[in-house]
Structure formats: structure tokens, C-alpha cells
N, C-alpha and C positions, 0 to 999 in steps of 0.2 A: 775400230780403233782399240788399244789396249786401254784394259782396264786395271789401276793398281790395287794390287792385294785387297790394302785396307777397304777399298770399293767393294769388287768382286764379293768376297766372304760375311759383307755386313750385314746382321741379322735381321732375318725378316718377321721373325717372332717373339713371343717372351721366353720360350723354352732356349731358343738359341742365343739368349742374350747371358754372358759367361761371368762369373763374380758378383752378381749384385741380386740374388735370388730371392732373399727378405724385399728388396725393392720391386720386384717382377712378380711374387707371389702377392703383396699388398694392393698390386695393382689390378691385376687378376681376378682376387676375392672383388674389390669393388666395380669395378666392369660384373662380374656375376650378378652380385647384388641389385645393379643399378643403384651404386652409392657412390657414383664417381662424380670428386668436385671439378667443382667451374676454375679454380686455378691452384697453380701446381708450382713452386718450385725445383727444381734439378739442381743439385748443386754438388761438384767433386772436381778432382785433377781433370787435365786434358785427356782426352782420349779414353775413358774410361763405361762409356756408357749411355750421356744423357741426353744428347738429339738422337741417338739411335732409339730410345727407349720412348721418346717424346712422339717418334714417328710412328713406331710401331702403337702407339696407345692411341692415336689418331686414325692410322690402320683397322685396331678391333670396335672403332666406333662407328669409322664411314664404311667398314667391307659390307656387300650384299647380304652376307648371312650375320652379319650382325645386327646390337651388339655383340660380340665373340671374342673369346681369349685365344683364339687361333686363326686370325685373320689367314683367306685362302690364297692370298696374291694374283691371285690368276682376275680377278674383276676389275673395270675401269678405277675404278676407286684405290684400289689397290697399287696398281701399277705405279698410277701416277703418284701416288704419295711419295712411294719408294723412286720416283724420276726428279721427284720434285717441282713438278707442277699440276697440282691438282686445283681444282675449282675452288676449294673450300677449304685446303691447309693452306696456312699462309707462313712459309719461315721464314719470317726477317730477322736479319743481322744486327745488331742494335749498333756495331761498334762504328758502321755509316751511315745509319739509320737513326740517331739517340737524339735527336731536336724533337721540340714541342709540335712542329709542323705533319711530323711522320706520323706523331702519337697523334694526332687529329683526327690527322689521316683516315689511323686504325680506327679510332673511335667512330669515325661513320661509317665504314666497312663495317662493323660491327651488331650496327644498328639492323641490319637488314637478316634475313634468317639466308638457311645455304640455298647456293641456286641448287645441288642435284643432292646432296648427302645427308643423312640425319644432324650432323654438325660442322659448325664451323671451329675449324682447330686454329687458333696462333699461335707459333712455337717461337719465341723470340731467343734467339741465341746470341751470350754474353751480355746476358742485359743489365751489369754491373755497372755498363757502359754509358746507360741511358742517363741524361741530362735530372738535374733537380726538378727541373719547370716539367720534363717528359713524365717519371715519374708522378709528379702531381697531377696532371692532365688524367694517368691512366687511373688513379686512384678509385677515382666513383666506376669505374667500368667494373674493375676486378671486383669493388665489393657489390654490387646490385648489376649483375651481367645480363642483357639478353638471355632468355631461352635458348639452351642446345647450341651453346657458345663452348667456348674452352679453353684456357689462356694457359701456358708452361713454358717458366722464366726457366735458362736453361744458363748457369753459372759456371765461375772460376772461385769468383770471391763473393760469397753469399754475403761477407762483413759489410759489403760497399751495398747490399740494398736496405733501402731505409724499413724502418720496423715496422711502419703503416702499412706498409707491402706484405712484407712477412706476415702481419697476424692475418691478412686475408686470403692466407695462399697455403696450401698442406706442402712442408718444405721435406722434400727424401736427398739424403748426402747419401753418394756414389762412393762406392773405399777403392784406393787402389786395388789393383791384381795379385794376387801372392804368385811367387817364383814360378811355383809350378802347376798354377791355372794358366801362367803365359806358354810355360814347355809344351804342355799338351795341345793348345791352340796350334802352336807352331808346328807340333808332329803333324798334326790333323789337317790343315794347310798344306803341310809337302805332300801328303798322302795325293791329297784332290789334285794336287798339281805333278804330282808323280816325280818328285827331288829328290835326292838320294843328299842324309845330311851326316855328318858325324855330330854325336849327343854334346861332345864340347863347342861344336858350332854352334847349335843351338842354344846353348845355358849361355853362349857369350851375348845371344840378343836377347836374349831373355831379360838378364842381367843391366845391357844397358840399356832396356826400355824403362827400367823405374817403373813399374807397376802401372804402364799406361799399354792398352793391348794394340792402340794403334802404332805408336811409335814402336813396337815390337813389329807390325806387320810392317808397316813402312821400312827398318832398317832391313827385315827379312829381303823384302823386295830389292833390296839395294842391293844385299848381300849376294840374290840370286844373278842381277845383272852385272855383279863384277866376276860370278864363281860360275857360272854357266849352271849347268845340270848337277853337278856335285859341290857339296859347302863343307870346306875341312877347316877344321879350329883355327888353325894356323893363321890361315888366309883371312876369315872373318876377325880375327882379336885385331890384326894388321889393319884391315879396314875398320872397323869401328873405333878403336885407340882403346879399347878393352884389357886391363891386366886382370893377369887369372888369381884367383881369391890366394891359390898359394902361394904367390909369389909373396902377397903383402904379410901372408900369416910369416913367411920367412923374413 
């Protein structure tokens, strides 16, 4: 079955992970070190980074030849993290998942060590979301954790978690994409997909992705199924509803 863009091309390491390099290097150093904490917040725009980042760091904990900052992809552990169903990462949604009942839940998951990997990862994604009462439930986890546990709150709006959380968790903010870390994504992408683009097609999705690198591939993807094999300015600014920067300087 097809796969879209934003799927296909999503990184499977920290080197391929694009703008947020202070945040991939600080992670890196401590996977080296063995100074990596037991909870993490993520927090930036949409599309920028942070369950990719959150998976991949679950990746160089549970791979065979780790721990390693260049997870191999090729081992069970591997695979499944990147498919999404591994033994021992657990991504939950918070935004149907946010009652006391879920968070319990986790908290006796928790208790037990991994059935096959060196750790148990939880990636909670949007966990802005999570209930007052849920929050409190998780409180004593995150601060006095099981052994070879690993918890990474994966945000929009770091404002909405309570501060109790915050001081127990190393918090890294995601910055959007500059213009032209998204253009070279995009050449790079037609290249593998073999597109033939005009450079004002491109700077039109660039443009209106807003410094988020998925909604850049997303619109790409759209762009390809209205424009076939070749993407001309024209055709793209029409379909995205894009005006070009000199129109408005005029």
C-alpha cells in the first residue's frame, strides 16, 4: 500500500533528524555518557521533531548494539519501534487516553522491568492533554521511577503542564524550520522520488508549511498527486492559495 511522504522519509536516526541539532547532539552526548534521564519533556510547533526524536532515542536504548547513538534498524527492536509496536515502547495518545484510569493503568505497566529490551520507553504524545487527577497519579512515577524505565512528554503547549512535572523532567523546545532547511528537505525528497520541480514550486511549499517539515511534506505530497511527475509554480501557488512574496512587496 502507499506510503505518504511524511512516513516514507521519517528519520531513523539523530543525524537524519533536520533543525534541531543542539537537541540531537545533547542527546547523543548523554546516551554516550550513560547520563540519560528517566524523564524528558519535548516540547515545539507541530510537525517539527518530537515523537520522531522521542523514537529514535528509544531506538538507541532498546537496538542490539546498544546503547548507541546510531541505532542499526535492521534488529527486532528496531523495526518494531519504527512500526510501532514494540514489546517495550509504549506510545500513548494522551488526547483519548488523559483519565486517571489510563494513568493507572501505566503505573502498573511500569512496575514490571522489559519483557525483551534493556528499557521500557513511554512516549506520551500531547500530553498537555492529560487530566489534573492523571497528572497527579503520574507524579511519584516520574519522580522515583522503576529501574531502566523512561518517560518523554511529547508537547504543543508546555504552558498547560503543571510545574510539579516540569521540575522532574529535562524539558528541550523544538524551534521551527528556517525557509531554507525546508527547500533542501524538499530537493532531497524529489531527488529519491525522481520529480522534476521548478524552484518556485518549491519555495511555494516551503513557504506555506510555516516552519513545520511535515506539513511541507504533506502539502509536497499533495502537490505531486495534483501535478503528476512535474511541479510548476503556477500550478502549486493555485493549489496551495499561496501569493508570491512580490506580489504583496507591490
Amino acid at each position: 500500500s502507499y506510503q505518504v511522504i511524511a512516513r516514507k522519509y521519517r528519520p531513523q536516526t539523530f543525524d537524519e533528524v533536520i533543525g534541531q541539532r543542539l537537541i540531537t547532539e545533547t542527546l547523543k552526548n548523554a546516551i554516550q555518557q550513560e547520563r540519560v534521564a528517566h524523564g524528558y519533556i519535548f516540547s515545539g510547533a507541530r510537525g517539527v521533531g518530537k515523537t520522531t526524536t522521542a523514537r529514535i532515542l528509544a531506538k538507541s536504548l532498546n537496538c542490539v548494539k546498544g546503547p548507541t547513538v546510531t541505532p542499526c534498524g535492521e534488529c527486532p527492536s528496531c523495526q518494531e519501534i519504527a512500526q510501532g509496536n514494540s514489546v517495550d515502547v509504549f506510545e500513548i495518545d494522551a488526547a483519548s487516553n488523559r483519565g486517571i484510569d489510563e494513568i493507572r493503568e501505566l503505573r502498573e505497566t511500569v512496575r514490571y522491568l522489559p519483557a525483551r529490551d534493556p528499557y521500557k520507553v513511554f512516549i506520551i504524545d500531547e500530553a498537555h492533554m492529560l487530566t489534573t487527577e492523571a497528572f497527579n497519579a503520574l507524579l511519584k512515577t516520574l519522580e522515583e521511577p522503576p529501574p531502566r524505565s523512561l518517560f518523554v512528554l511529547c508537547t504543543t503547549e508546555p504552558h498547560k503542564l503543571p510545574t510539579t512535572i516540569q521540575s522532574r523532567c529535562q524539558h528541550f523546545s523544538f524551534r521551527l524550520l528556517d525557509y531554507a532547511e525546508i527547500l533542501d528537505r524538499l530537493e532531497w525528497v524529489l531527488n529519491q522520488e525522481q520529480i522534476e520541480a521548478d524552484e518556485g514550486a518549491l519555495s511555494a511549499v516551503a513557504e506555506a508549511a510555516e516552519g513545520s517539515l511535515r506539513d511541507a511534506l504533506s502539502l509536497l505530497d499533495q502537490a505531486i498527486a495534483s501535478s503528476g511527475k512535474g511541479l510548476e509554480e503556477t500550478h502549486v501557488r493555485q493549489l496551495l492559495g499561496v501569493v508570491p512574496s512580490r506580489v504583496l512587496i507591490e
